[in-house]
N, C-alpha and C positions, 0 to 999 in steps of 0.2 A: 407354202413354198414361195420365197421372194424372187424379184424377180433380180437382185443381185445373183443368187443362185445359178439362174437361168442363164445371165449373161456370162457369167463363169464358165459353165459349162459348155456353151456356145462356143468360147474363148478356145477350151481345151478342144472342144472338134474339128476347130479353123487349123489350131496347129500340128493336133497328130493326123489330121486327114490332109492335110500341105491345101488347104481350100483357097489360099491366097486372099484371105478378105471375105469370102463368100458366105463364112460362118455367121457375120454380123447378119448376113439377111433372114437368118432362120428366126422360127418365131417357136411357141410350144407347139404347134399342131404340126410343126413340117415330118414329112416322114422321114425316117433315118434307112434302115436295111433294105432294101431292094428302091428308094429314092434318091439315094447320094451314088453313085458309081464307083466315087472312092471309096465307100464304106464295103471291103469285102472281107471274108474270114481274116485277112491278115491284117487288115489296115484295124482289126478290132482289138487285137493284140495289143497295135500301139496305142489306140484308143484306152483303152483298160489301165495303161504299162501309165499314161497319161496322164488320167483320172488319179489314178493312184497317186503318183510324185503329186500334183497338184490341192488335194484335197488329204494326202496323211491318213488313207487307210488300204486294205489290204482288200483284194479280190477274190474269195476261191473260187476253186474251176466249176463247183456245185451251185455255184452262184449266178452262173454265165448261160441264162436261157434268154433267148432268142426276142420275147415278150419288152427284155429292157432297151433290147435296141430299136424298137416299132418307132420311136415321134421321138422329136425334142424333151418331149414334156416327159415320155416315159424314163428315159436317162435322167433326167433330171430329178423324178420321184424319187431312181434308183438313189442316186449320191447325196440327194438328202437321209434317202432312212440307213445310210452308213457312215452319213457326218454328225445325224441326230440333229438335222435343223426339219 
């Protein structure tokens, strides 16, 4: 996993979580679900609604456990093994 990737996804958490800039400080180990404030069931929605538009794949709702929103790094594993990088 590069770390273009990383900063990608980083990208997309600054703007569906409205972080203002904040996102560039995250690294892969920051935690994401119960560490961001913004990050709650619905800001995950846009989170997803996000990823999605951004990287050209689809989400399903079977897909959406709790595990991928733990760290930077775990989002990040997720939307590589759905971009196939």
């Amino acid at each position: 996993m590069g770390d273009e990737l990383l900063e990608e996804v980083k990208a997309v958490l600054d703007e569906a979580l409205q972080l203002g800039g904040r996102g560039a400080e995250l690294n892969a180990e920051s935690g994401l679900m119960g560490w961001l404030p913004e990050l709650d069931s619905m800001a995950v929605v846009a989170l997803v609604a996000g990823l999605e538009e951004h990287f050209g794949f689809v989400v399903d709702d079977d897909e959406l456990v709790g595990d991928i929103f733990t760290s930077v790094d775990s989002l990040t594993q997720f939307v590589a093994e759905k971009v196939g990088r």
